[in-house]
C-alpha positions as CSV (number, residue, x, y, z in Angstrom):
1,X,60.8,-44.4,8.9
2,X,62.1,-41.3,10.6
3,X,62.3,-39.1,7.9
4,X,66.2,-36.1,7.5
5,X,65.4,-33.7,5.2
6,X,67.5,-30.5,4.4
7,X,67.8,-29.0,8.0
8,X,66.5,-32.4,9.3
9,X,70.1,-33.8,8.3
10,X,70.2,-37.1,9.7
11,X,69.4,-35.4,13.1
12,X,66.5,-37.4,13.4
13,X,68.8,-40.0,15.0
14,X,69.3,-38.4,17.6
15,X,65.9,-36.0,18.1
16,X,63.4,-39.3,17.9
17,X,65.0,-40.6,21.4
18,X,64.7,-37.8,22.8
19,X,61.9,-37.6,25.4
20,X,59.0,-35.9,24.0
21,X,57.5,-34.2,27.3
22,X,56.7,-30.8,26.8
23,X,59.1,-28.6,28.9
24,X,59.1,-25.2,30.9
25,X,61.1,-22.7,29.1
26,X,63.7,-22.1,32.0
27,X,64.6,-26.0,30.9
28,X,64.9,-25.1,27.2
29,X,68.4,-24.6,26.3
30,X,69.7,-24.1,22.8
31,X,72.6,-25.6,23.2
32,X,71.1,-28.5,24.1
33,X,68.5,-29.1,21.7
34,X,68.1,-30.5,18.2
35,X,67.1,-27.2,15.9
36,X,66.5,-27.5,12.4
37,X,65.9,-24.1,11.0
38,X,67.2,-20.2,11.7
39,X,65.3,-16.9,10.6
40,X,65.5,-13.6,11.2
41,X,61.8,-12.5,11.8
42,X,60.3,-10.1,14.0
43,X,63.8,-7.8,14.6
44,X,65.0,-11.3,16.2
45,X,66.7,-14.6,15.4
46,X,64.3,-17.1,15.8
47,X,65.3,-21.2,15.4
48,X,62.7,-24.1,16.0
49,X,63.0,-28.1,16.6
50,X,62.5,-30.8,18.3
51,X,59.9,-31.1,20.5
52,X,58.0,-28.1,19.4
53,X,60.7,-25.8,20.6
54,X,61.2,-22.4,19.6
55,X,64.0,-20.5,20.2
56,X,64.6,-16.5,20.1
57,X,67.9,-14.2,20.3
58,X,67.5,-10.5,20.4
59,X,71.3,-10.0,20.5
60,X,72.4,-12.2,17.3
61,X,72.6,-15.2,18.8
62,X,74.9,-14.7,21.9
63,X,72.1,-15.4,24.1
64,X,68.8,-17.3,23.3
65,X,65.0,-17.4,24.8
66,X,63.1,-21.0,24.7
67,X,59.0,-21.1,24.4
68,X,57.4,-24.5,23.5
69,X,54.8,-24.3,20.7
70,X,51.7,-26.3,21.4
71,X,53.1,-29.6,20.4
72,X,55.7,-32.7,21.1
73,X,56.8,-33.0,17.5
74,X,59.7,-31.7,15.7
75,X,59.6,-28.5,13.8
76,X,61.8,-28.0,11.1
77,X,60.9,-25.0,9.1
78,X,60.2,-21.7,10.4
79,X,58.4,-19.2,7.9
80,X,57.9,-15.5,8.5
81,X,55.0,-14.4,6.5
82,X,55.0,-10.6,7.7
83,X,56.3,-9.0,10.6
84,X,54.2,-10.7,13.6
85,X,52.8,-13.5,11.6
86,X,54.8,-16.7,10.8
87,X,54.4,-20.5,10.8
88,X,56.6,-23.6,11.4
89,X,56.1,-27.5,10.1
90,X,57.2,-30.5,11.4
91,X,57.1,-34.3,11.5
92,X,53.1,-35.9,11.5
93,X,52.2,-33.3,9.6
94,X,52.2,-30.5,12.1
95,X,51.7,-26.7,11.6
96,X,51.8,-24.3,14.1
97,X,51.4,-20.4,13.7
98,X,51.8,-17.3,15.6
99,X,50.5,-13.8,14.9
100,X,52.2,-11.7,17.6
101,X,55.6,-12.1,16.6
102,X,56.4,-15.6,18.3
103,X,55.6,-14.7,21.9
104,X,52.4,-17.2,21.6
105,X,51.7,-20.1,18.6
106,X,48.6,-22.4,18.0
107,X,48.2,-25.4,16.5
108,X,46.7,-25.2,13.0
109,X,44.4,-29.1,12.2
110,X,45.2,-30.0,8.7
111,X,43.2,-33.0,8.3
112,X,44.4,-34.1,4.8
113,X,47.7,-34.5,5.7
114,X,47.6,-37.4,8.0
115,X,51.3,-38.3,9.7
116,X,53.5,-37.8,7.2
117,X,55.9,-35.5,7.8
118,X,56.2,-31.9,6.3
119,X,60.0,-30.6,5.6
120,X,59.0,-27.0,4.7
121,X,57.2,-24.1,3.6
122,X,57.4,-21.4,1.5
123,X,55.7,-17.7,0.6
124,X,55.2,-17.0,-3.0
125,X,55.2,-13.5,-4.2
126,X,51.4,-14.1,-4.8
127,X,50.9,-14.2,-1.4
128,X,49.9,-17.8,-1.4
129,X,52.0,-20.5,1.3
130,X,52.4,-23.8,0.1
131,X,54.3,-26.6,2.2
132,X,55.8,-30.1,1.4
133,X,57.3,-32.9,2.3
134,X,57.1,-36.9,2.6
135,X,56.1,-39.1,-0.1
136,X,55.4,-36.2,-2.2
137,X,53.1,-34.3,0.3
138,X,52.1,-30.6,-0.8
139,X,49.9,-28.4,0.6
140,X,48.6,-24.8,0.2
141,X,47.0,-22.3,2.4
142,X,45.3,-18.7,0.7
143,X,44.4,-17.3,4.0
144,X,48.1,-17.0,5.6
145,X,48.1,-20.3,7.1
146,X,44.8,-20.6,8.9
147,X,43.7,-23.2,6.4
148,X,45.1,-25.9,4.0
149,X,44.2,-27.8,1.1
150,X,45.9,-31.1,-0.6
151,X,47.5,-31.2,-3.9
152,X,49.3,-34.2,-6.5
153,X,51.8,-32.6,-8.4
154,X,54.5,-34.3,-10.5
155,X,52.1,-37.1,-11.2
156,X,49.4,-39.2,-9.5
157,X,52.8,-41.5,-8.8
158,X,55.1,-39.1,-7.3
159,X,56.0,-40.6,-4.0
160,X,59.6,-38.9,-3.5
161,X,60.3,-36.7,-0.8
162,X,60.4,-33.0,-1.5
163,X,63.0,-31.0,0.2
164,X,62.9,-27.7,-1.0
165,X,60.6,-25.3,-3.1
166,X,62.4,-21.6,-3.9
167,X,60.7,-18.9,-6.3
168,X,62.9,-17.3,-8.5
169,X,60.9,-14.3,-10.2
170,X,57.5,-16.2,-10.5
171,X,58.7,-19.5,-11.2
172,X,59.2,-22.3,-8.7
173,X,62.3,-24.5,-8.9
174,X,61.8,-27.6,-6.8
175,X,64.1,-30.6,-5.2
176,X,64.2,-33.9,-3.5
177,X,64.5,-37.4,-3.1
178,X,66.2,-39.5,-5.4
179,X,67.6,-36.3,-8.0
180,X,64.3,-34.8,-7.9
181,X,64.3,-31.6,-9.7
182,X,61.3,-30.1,-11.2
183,X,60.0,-26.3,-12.4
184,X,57.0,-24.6,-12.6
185,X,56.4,-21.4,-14.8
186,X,52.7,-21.0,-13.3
187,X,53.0,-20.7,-9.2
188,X,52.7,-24.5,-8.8
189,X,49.5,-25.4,-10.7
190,X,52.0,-27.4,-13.1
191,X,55.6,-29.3,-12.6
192,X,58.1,-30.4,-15.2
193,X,61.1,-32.4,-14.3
194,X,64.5,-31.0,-15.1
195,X,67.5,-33.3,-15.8
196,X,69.4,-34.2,-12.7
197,X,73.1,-34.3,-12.5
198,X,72.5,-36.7,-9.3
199,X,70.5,-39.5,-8.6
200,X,71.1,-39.3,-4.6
201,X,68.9,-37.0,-2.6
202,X,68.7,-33.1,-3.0
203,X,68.4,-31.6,0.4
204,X,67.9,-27.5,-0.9
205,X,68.4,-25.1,-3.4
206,X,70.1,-21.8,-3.5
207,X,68.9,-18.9,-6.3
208,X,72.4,-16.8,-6.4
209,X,72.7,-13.1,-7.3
210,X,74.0,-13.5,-10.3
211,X,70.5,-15.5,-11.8
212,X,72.3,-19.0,-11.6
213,X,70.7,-22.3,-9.0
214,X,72.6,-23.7,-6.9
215,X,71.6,-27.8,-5.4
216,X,72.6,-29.0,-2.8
217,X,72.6,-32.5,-1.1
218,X,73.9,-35.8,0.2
219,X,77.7,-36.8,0.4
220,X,79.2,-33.1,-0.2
221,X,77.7,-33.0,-3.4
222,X,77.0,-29.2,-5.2
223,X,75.8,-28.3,-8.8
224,X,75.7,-25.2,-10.3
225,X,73.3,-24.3,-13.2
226,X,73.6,-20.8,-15.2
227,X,70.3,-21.6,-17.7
228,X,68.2,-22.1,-15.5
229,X,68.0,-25.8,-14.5
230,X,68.5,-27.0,-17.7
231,X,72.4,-28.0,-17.2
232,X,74.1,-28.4,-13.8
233,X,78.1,-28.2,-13.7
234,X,79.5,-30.0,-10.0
235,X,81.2,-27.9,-7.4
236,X,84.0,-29.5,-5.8
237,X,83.6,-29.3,-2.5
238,X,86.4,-31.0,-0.4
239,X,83.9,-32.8,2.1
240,X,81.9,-35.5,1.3
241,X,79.1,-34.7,4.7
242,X,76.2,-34.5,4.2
243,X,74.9,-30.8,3.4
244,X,71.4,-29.8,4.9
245,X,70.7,-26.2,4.7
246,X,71.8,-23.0,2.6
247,X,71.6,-19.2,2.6
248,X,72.4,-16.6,0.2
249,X,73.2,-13.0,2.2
250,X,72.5,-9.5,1.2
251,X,76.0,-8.9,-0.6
252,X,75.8,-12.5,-2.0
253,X,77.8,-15.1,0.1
254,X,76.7,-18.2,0.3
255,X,76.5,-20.6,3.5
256,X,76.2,-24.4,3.4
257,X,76.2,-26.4,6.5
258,X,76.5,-29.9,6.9
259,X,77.4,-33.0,9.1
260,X,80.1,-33.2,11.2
261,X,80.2,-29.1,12.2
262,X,80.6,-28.6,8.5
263,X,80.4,-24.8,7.7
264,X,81.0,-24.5,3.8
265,X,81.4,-20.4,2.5
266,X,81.2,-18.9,-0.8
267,X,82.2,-15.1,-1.7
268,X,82.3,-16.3,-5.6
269,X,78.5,-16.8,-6.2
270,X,79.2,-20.8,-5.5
271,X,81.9,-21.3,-7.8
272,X,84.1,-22.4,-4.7
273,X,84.0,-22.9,-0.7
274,X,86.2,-22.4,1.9
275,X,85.6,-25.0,4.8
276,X,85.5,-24.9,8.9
277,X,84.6,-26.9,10.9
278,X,82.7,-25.8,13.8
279,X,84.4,-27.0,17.9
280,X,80.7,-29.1,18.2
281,X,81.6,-31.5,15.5
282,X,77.7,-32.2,15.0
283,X,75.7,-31.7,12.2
284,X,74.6,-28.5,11.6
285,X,70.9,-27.1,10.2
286,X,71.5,-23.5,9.2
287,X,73.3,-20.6,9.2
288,X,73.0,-17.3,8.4
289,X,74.5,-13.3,8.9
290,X,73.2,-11.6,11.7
291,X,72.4,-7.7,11.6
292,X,75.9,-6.9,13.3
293,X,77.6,-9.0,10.8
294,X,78.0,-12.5,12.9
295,X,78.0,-15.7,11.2
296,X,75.0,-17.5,13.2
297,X,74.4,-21.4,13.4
298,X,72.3,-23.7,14.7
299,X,72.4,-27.7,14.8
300,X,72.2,-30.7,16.4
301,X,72.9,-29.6,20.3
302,X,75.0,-26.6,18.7
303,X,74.7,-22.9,18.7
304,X,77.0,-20.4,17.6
305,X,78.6,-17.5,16.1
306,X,81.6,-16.3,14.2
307,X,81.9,-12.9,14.7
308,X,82.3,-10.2,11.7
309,X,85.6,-9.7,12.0
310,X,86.5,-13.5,12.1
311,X,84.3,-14.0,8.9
312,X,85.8,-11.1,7.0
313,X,89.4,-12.3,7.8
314,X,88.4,-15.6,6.7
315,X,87.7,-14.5,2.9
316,X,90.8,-12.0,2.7
């Protein structure tokens, strides 16, 4: 099983017959590569996937550097833990980290995951970094990555996917597989489900401004909850692809991005979107707002920005 996740869409398709040689990094082109996740870290945009590529625009994505990391799999999730020091995850369980700021990574052995895949990560404002993924796989790491240990949560039987952990004050609002939405009020050590509006996959979750979740998923589907998780209202949407990745900016808009070049904008704290569709007509992982203002994305052999002035036209 070749598992799309949140930024993994159903890329995977298209990634797993992809060759997976490692390549020099004058053959590394963005916009010909599967990439699953976007992040501003180190001053830079950074973007990783498959076969352990990592991409890196100083100019706000008109123009992107390729590295390979020291591995063949897919990355999906990059995480910045401070300025030099993030990691990334990836299918069979791989994590790889770097501590000057990208321009080297190493592969971190995390022997009680096995092969199943991880489909991200996350810093909580402890300082602890847990990660997750298939068949209910979480992991957590005290030391800033260097090390891992195993953890059940949700029940000795949990087996769903998890496809997104966010921290909203101190508490952790989980999603996944199947309507999977859980909370903890304790930094993980314990889970309760919420109710789900949905019983088809939740690929992310959103916390908004304004104190209200927003999930996200399969099919165009968007709930809204002001309480917390305990009541979700449905966002119409006006597409029914796929949506695999969010972000929230600094003065509160909100990005989906979905199949078919699906770019899906919110100035109204995800009461409603306004659609485009991007020229690639691919699926998309991410996107985000650059320091100059650009709308940045990144996808399935796509790469691109909408420049400031576009964007700001857009939600006149």
């Amino acid at each position: 099983m070749l598992l799309m996740c949140g930024a993994q869409l159903c890329l995977a398709a298209g990634a797993a017959h992809r060759p997976t040689e490692v390549l020099s990094a004058d053959r590394i082109k963005a916009d010909r590569t599967a990439l699953f996740d976007l992040e501003l870290f180190h001053g830079e945009l950074f973007a990783v996937g498959e076969r352990g590529v990592v991409m890196s625009s100083a100019d706000g994505g008109k123009t992107w550097l390729g590295r390979q990391a020291p591995t063949g799999r897919t990355l999906v999730r990059l995480l910045p833990i401070d300025q030099n020091t993030a990691i990334a995850v990836g299918h069979g369980g791989t994590i790889v980290r770097t501590a000057d700021g990208g321009h080297s990574w190493r592969k971190i052995v995390v022997g009680a995951v096995g092969d199943d895949s991880l489909l991200g990560a996350l810093q909580l404002s402890s300082g602890r970094l847990i990660a997750y993924g298939a068949y209910g796989l979480y992991i957590q790491s005290d030391d800033q990555g260097r090390t891992w240990r195993r953890r059940k949560i949700l029940g000795e039987d949990f087996q769903w996917h998890i496809s997104d952990v966010i921290e909203v004050g101190r508490t952790l609002y989980l999603s996944g597989e199947a309507g999977t939405l859980a909370v903890s009020a304790d930094q993980g050590e314990t889970w309760t489900p919420l109710p789900s509006p949905y019983e088809g996959s939740f690929f992310g979750l959103l916390a908004l401004r304004d104190g209200a979740l927003l999930a996200y998923g399969m099919r165009g589907h968007v709930f809204r909850s002001e309480d917390r998780g305990a009541s979700w209202r449905a966002v119409p949407l006006g597409s029914q692809s796929a949506l695999n990745g969010g972000t929230v900016s600094a003065d509160g808009r909100v990005v989906l991005t979905g199949n078919n070049g699906l770019l899906a904008i919110s100035s109204d704290g995800g009461r409603s979107f306004k659609l485009r569709t991007m020229p690639e007509g691919t699926p998309l992982a991410k996107a985000l707002y650059a320091p100059d203002g650009a709308l940045v994305y990144v996808g399935y052999l796509a790469t691109g920005r909408i420049p400031a002035e576009s964007t700001a036209a857009h939600h006149e």
